[in-house]
C-alpha angles and dihedrals in degrees: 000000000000089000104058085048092053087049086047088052105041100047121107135178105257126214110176119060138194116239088246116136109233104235114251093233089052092049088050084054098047090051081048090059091051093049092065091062118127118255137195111262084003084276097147090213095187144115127170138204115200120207127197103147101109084212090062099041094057085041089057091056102032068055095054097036090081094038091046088044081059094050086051095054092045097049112018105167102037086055095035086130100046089052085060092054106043086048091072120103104257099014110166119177091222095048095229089299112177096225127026111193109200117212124217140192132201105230112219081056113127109248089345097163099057091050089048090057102045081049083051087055094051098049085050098045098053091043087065108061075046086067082247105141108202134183127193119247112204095161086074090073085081092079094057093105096034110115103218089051091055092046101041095047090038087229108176118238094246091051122086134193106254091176141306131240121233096209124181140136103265142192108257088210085066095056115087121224106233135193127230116246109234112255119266098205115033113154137161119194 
């Protein structure tokens, strides 16, 4: 028990990542992982894609970019961070991870969002103990109606992106140690 807590504890979204390939057997443990998250009515809403093709991976984000410049307009001071962020030269929403796994939901799934992000934790989560630093990518949900995303990635009409993981070897010394906010809202009754 202690150790799934320390591995609660100790992970941290990672956003600098060596150039070290991810072996294909770890990241078919890793989906594996994800596969074993609970769902509502047991219904295992998920697929995954797995990327690894530098090419595509830096296809899926120069992609985004228009679609998350939208969202900005559209919402300045709610994404005020992540125009920061996008507005650096090279920017690219995955890092520069080796590997992006893409998350998807069937959508007449009940609660299918919910199950695709606990299978997203996992994933995480047993990435971590690996020394596989991961971060979640919810912007990518902007592509989910592009159409050369859907081709290219053969994703069925009635599945959905739920997110997609950023995944890559990292430096400990690049990943900051952050403290946990106190909770605003703790009761027992």
């Amino acid at each position: 028990m202690d150790n799934i807590i320390n591995i609660i504890k100790s992970r941290r979204s990672v956003r600098k990542y060596l150039d070290t390939p991810i072996p294909k057997e770890i990241i078919d443990k890793l989906i594996e992982a994800g596969k074993y998250a609970p769902s509502g009515m047991n219904e295992q809403p998920w697929g995954f894609i797995a990327v690894e093709d530098k090419g595509l991976i830096e296809e899926l984000s120069n992609r985004s970019i228009p679609y998350i410049n939208k969202l900005i307009e559209e919402n300045p001071k709610k994404l005020i961070r992540y125009k920061k962020r996008i507005a650096v030269k090279g920017f690219n929403i995955f890092y520069h991870a080796p590997c992006v796994i893409i998350v998807l939901g069937k959508k007449d799934a009940f609660s299918y969002e919910d199950g695709c992000a606990m299978a997203g934790q996992n994933i995480m989560l047993a990435a971590w103990p690996m020394n596989i630093g991961s971060c979640w990518i919810g912007m990518m949900k902007v592509l989910d109606n592009d159409e050369w995303f859907r081709k290219r990635f053969e994703v069925p009409d009635n599945y959905t992106i739920v997110a997609s993981l950023a995944l890559g070897y990292f430096d400990p010394k690049d990943v900051p140690i952050i403290e946990r906010k106190p909770l605003e809202i703790l009761k027992y009754f």
